[in-house]
C-alpha positions in Angstrom: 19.1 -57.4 -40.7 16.3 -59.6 -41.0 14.1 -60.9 -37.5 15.1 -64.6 -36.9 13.2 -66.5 -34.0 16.3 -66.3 -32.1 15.8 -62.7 -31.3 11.9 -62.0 -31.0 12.8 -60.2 -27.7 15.8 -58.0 -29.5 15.6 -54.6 -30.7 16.5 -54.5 -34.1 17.1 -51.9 -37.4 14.9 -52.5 -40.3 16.2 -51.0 -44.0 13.3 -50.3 -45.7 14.6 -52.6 -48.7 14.6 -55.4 -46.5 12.0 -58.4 -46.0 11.1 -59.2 -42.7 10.9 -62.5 -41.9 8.7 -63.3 -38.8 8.8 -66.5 -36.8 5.1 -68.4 -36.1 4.1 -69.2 -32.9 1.1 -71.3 -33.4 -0.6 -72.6 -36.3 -4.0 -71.3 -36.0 -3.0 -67.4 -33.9 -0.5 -65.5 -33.4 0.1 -62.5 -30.9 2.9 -59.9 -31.3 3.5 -56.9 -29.4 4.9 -54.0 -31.4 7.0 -51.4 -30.4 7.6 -48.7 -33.6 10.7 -46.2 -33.0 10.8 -43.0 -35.4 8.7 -40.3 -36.6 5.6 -42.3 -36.1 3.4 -39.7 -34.3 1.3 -37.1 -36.2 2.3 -38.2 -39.5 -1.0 -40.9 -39.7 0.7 -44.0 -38.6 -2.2 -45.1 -36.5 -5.0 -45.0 -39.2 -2.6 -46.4 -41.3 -1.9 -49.6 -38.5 -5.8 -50.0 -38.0 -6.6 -50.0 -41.8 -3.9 -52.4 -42.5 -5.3 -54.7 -39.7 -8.9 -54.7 -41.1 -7.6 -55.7 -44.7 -5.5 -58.3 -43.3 -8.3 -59.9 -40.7 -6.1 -58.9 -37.7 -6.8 -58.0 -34.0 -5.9 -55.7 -30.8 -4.9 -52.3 -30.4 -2.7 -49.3 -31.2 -1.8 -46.3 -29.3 1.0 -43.8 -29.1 3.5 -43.9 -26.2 6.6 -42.1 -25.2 8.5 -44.1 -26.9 6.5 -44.2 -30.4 3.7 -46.7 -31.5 2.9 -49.5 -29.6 0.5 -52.0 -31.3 -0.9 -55.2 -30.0 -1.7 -57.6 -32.7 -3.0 -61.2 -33.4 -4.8 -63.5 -36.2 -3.2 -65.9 -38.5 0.4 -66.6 -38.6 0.3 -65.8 -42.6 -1.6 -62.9 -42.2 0.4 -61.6 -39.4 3.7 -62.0 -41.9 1.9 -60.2 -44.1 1.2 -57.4 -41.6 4.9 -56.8 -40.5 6.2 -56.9 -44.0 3.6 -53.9 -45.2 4.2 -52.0 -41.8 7.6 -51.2 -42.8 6.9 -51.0 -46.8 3.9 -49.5 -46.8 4.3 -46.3 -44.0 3.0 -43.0 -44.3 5.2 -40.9 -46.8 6.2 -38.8 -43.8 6.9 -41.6 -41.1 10.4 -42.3 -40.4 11.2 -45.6 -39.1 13.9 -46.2 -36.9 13.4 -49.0 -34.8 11.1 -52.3 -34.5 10.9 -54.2 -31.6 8.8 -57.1 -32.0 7.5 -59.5 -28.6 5.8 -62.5 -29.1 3.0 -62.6 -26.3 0.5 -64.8 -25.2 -3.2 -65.3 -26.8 -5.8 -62.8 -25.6 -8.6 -63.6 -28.9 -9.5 -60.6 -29.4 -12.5 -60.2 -31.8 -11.8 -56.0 -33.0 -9.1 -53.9 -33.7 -8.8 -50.6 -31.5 -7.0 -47.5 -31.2 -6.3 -46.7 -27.8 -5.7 -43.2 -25.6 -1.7 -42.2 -25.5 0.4 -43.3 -22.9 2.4 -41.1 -21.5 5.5 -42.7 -19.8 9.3 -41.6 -18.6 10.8 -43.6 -21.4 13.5 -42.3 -24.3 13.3 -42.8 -27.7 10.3 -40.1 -29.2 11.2 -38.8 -32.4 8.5 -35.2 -32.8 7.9 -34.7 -36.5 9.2 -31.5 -38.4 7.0 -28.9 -40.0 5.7 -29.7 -43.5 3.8 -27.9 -46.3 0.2 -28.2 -47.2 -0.2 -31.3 -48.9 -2.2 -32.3 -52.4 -5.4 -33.1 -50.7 -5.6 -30.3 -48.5 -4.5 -27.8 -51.0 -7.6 -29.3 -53.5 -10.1 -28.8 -50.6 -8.7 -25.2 -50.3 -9.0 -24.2 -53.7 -12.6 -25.9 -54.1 -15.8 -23.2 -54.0 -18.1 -25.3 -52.2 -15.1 -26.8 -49.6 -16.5 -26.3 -45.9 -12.3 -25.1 -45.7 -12.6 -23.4 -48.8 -9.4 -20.9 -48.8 -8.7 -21.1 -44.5 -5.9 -20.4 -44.2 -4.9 -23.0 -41.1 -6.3 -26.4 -42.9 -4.6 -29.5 -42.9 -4.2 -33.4 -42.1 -2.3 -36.1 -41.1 -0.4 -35.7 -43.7 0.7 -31.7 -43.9 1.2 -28.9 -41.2 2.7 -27.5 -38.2 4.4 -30.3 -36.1 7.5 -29.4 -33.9 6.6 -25.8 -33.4 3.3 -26.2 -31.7 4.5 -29.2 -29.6 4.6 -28.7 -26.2 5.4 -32.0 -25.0 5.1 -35.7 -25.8 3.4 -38.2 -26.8 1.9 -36.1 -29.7 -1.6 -35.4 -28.8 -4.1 -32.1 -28.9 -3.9 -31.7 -24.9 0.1 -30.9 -25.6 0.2 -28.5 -28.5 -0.7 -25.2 -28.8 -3.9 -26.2 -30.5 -5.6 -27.6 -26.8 -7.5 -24.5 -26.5 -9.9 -24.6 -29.8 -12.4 -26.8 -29.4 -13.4 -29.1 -32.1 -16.7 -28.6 -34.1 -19.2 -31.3 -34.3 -17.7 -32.0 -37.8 -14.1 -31.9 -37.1 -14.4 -34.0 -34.0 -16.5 -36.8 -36.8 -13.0 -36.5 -39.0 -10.8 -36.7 -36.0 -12.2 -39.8 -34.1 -13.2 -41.7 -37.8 -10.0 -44.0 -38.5 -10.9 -43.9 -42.4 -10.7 -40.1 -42.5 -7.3 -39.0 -43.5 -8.2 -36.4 -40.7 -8.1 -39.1 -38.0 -6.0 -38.0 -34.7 -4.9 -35.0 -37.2 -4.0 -32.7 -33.6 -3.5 -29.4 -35.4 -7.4 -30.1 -37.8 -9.6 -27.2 -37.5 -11.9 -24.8 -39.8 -13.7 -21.8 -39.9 -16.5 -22.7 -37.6 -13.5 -23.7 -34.7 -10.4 -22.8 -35.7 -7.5 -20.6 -35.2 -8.7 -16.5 -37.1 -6.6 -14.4 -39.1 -6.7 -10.5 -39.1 -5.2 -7.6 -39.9 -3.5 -4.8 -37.5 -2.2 -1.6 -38.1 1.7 -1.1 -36.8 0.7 -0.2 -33.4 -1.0 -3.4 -33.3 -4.8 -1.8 -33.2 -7.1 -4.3 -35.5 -8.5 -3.3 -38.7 -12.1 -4.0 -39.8 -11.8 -6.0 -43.5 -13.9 -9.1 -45.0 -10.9 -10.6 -46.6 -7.7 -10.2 -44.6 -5.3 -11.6 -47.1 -6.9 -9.0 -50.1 -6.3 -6.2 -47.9 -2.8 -6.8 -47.2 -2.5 -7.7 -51.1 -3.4 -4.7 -52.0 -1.3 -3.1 -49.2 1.8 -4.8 -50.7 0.6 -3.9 -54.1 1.3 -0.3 -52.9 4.9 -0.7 -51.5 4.0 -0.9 -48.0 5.5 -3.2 -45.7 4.1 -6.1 -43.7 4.5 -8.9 -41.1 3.2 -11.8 -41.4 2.6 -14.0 -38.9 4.1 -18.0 -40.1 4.5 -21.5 -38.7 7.5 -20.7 -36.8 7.7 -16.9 -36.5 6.9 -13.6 -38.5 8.3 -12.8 -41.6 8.8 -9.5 -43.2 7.3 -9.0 -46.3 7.3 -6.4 -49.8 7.2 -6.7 -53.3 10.2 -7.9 -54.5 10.3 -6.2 -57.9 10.7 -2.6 -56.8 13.5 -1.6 -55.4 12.8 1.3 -53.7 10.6 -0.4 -50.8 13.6 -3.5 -50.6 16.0 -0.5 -50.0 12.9 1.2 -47.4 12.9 -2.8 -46.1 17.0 -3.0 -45.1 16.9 0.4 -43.7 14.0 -0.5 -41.1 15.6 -3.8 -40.5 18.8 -2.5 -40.3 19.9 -5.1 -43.0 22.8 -3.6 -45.1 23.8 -6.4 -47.6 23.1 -9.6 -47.0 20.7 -11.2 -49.2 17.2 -11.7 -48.8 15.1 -14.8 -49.7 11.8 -14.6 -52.1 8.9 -16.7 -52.2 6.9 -17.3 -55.4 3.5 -18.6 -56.2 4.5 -21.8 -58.1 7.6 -23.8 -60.0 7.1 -22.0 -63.1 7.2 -18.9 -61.5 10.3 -19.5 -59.9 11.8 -20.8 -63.8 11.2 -16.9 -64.6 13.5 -15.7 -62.0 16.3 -18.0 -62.3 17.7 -21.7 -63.8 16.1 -24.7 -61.7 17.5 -28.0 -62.4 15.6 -31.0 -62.0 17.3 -31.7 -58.5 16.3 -28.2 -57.2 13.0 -28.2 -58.6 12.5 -31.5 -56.7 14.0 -29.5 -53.5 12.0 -26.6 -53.8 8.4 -28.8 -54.1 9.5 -30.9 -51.5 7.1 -31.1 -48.1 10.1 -29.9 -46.2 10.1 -26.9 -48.5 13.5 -24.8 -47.6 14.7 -21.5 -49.4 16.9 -23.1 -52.3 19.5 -21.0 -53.7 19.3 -20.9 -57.6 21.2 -19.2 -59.8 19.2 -16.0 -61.3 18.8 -15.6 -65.3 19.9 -12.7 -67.0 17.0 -11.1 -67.1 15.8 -11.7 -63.6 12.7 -9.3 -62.9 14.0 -9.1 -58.9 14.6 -5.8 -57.3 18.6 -5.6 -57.5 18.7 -4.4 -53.6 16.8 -8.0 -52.7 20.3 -10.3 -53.2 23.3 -7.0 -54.0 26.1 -8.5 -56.1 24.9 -11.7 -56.0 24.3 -14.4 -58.3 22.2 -16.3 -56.5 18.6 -16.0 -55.1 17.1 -17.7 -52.4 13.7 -19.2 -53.3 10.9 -20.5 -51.9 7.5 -21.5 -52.2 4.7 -21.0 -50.3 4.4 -23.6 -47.4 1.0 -22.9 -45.1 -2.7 -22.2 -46.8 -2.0 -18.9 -45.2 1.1 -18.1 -47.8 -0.8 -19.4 -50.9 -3.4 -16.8 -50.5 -1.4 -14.1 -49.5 0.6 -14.9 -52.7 -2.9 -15.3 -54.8 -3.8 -12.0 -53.3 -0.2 -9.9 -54.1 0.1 -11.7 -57.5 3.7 -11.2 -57.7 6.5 -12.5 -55.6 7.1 -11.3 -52.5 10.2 -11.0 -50.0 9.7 -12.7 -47.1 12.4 -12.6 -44.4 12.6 -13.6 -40.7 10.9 -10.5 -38.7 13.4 -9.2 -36.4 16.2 -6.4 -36.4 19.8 -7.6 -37.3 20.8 -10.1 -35.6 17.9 -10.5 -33.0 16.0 -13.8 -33.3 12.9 -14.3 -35.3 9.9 -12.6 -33.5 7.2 -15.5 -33.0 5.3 -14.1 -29.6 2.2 -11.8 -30.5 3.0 -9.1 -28.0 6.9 -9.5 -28.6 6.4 -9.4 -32.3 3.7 -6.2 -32.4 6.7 -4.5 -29.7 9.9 -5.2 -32.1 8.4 -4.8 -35.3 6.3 -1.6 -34.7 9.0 0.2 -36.1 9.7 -1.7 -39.3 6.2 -2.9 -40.3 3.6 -0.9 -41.7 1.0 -3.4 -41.2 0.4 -6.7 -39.0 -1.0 -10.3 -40.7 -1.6 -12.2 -37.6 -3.4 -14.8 -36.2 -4.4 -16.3 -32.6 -2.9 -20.0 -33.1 -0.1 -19.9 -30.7 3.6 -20.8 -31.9 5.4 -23.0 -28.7 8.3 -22.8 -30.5 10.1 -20.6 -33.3 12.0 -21.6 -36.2 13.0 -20.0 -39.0 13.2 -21.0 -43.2 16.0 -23.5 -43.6 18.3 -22.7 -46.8 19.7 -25.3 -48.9 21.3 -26.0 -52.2 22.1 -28.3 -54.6 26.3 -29.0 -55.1 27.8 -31.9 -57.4 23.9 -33.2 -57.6 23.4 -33.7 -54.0 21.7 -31.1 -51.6 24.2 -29.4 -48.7 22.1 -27.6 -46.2 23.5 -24.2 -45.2 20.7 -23.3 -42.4 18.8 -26.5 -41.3 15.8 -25.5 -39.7 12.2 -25.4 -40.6 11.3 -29.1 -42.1 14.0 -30.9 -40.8 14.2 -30.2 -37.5 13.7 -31.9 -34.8 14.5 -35.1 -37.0 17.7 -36.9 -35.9 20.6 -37.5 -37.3 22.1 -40.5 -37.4 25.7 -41.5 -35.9 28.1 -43.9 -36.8 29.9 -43.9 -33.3 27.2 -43.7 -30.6 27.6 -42.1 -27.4 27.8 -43.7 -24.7 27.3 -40.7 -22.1 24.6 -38.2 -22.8 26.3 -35.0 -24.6 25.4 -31.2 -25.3 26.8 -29.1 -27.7 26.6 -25.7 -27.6 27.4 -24.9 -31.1 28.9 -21.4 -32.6 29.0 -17.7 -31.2 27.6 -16.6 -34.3 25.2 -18.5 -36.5 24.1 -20.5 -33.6 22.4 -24.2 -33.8 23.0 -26.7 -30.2 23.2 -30.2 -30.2 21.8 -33.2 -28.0 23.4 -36.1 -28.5 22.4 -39.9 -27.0 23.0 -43.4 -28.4 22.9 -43.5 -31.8 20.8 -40.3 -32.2 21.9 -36.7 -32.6 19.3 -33.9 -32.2 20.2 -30.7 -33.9 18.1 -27.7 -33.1 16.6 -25.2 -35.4 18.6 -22.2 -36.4 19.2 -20.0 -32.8 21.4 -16.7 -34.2 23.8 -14.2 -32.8 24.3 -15.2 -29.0 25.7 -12.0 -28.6 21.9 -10.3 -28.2 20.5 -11.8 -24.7 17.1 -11.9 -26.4 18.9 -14.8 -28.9 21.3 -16.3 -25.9 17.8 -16.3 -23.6 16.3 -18.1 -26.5 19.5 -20.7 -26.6 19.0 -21.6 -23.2 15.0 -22.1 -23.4 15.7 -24.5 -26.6 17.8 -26.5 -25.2 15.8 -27.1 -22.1 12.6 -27.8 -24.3 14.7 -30.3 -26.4 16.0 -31.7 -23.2 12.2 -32.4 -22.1 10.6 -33.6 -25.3 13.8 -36.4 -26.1 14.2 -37.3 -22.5 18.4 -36.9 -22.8 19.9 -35.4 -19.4 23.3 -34.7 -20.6 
């Protein structure tokens, strides 16, 4: 619906498709205060609000809050129209726009545009970005030879990376992820505080010089001196062994997916009789050799939110019949995290990856927890010392009639809300299944659907369960 001047103070929803029509206060200078609701932290909204007020001649401030982005803006009336029509058309590909709440105030003249410290408040209304893979830009500065990130494997921008599963709490910033204890280097910190850097308030941004390391371990955990982590456990895989590798939400368990033998070696250490396992693969046209990929999937499967899509398997499909028994269908992926393009580089074939646990346990995702559980299954460990607040495993989709229908939502959709038609008007939990479990938090308009839990049955999954849902109680401010 579009803003009339009858309800400036009102909170209103704006369709993308729509014009906003904004009401003028004064003919010379306007001032508006802001409020933006939706995924609008980490995903570059603030560089994006002070470079659109420096093309457009506007002034104040913007800064994240507990309730989203709150910017304080004034200049000329036209320009100011100008400004709330692009601030809705013109978002970051990965913001999500809910809500915008728009308060005419009175003049302050300011002379700059600023972006201000985070406020953290007790309000509702904080939408924490999913997980999403490495973007374009990121993945040209890892593959270039003379890139200061050339080929780290824990690169990225405001634009690409880990989001919900190294959030501790909210608003988004550094101090509350699991990145607060690396110190930037005198050249990150340049990116990170420069508003025309596409690194600007990037929270996870790190590199060699000050960033997270990778290494390798042997499967009672004792490190192992190599130069090139990711070519030793290449090779490794290259010889049928089996490794876990340590991903944005948890470990996976990993083997070459052609050879049967080591599958078969794979679901008798994981204690995995039948059910299908999911493959990732270097690329799209690598994927085209292992089974048929419409249009619609292939669009799915490049996608930032990058799920396991299942895809019917050709005739001749290389795979190792004991990855997917009887089936046919194969669950497919592509790599996600700088770390999983080089491992795939490295192997040069594609590679099962599965969540690390036994049977119906969760995914392993603690260090210690992980080297305890999966000494017995892994022959070797590809770890690293960035901490993970919170698991999540690979979602699985697939495409039906044209139109995607999740099977496991998880890892690049959650925590993003789902919309609901009737909203509630008391503050509700659901606890979801026994089996296959996912809970719910439910408030207003807004339901909250965590990641993939498991089998409550095991405590270590139940435990889990009840820590989720107090985190997601926290970080959405919903007492139900």
């Amino acid at each position: 619906m579009p803003i009339s001047p009858h309800l400036l103070n009102a909170e209103r929803r704006l369709p993308l498709e729509r014009r906003v029509e904004i009401p003028r206060q004064d003919p010379v200078r306007d001032r508006r205060k802001i409020t933006v609701q939706g995924v609008v932290q980490g995903v570059g909204f603030r560089p994006f609000v002070y470079g659109l007020s420096s093309r457009l001649g506007l002034y104040g401030s913007v800064r994240n809050d507990i309730t989203g982005v709150v910017i304080d803006v004034e200049g000329d009336p036209t320009c100011m129209e100008s400004f709330l029509q692009a601030l809705v058309a013109e978002a970051p590909p990965l913001a999500r726009i809910e809500r915008v709440r728009i308060e005419k105030q009175p003049l302050r003249h300011y002379t700059v545009f600023a972006i201000e410290p985070s406020e953290a408040r007790d309000d509702k209304d904080v939408f924490v970005a999913p997980d999403v893979a490495t973007c374009p830009e990121c993945l040209s500065e890892f593959n270039g030879a003379h890139d200061r990130r050339y080929h780290y494997p824990f690169l990225n921008c405001t634009s690409c990376g880990p989001r919900f599963t190294i959030v501790s709490g909210v608003p988004y910033d550094r101090e509350r992820t699991t990145m607060a204890g690396f110190s930037m280097c005198t050249a990150c910190q340049a990116e990170y505080v420069d508003p025309r850097d596409r690194r600007f308030h990037a929270q996870p941004t790190a590199c060699p010089r000050c960033g997270p390391r990778l290494w390798v371990a042997d499967s009672q955990g004792n490190e192992i001196a190599v130069d090139d982590p990711c070519t030793f456990i290449g090779i490794r895989l290259q010889e049928r062994k089996i490794v876990a590798v340590k991903g944005l939400g948890g470990y996976h368990l990993s083997c070459d997916a052609l050879r049967n033998d080591v599958v078969r070696e794979l679901r008798r250490r994981k204690q995995r009789e039948a059910k299908p396992l999911a493959v990732m693969v270097q690329n799209l046209d690598m994927a085209r050799r292992l089974c048929v990929v419409s249009a619609v999937e292939a669009e799915l499967l490049t996608s930032a939110r990058r799920p396991i899509v299942l895809l019917r398997k050709l005739p001749d499909c290389p795979i190792a019949g004991e990855v997917a028994p009887q089936n046919r269908y194969l669950g497919v992926m592509l790599p996600y995290t700088p770390l999983h393009h080089l491992l795939l580089q490295q192997a040069a074939q594609p590679l099962v990856m599965t969540s690390g646990n036994l049977t119906e346990e969760p995914i392993a995702y603690q260090d210690d927890d992980a080297l305890r559980r999966l000494a017995g299954i892994a022959d070797y460990f590809l770890t690293h010392n960035r901490p993970i607040h919170m698991h999540c495993d690979d979602s699985v989709t697939r495409i039906v009639l044209g139109k995607e229908l999740p099977v496991r939502r998880s890892r690049g959709y959650v925590p993003l809300p789902i919309r609901l038609t009737i909203p509630c008007t008391t503050p509700i939990l659901a606890c979801g299944a026994h089996l296959k479990n996912t809970f719910c938090l439910a408030q207003g308009t807004y339901a909250f659907l965590s990641q993939h839990i498991g089998d409550l049955e095991d405590y270590r999954t139940y435990r889990t369960f009840v820590e989720g849902i107090e985190h997601f109680k926290r970080l959405f401010k919903i007492t139900p």
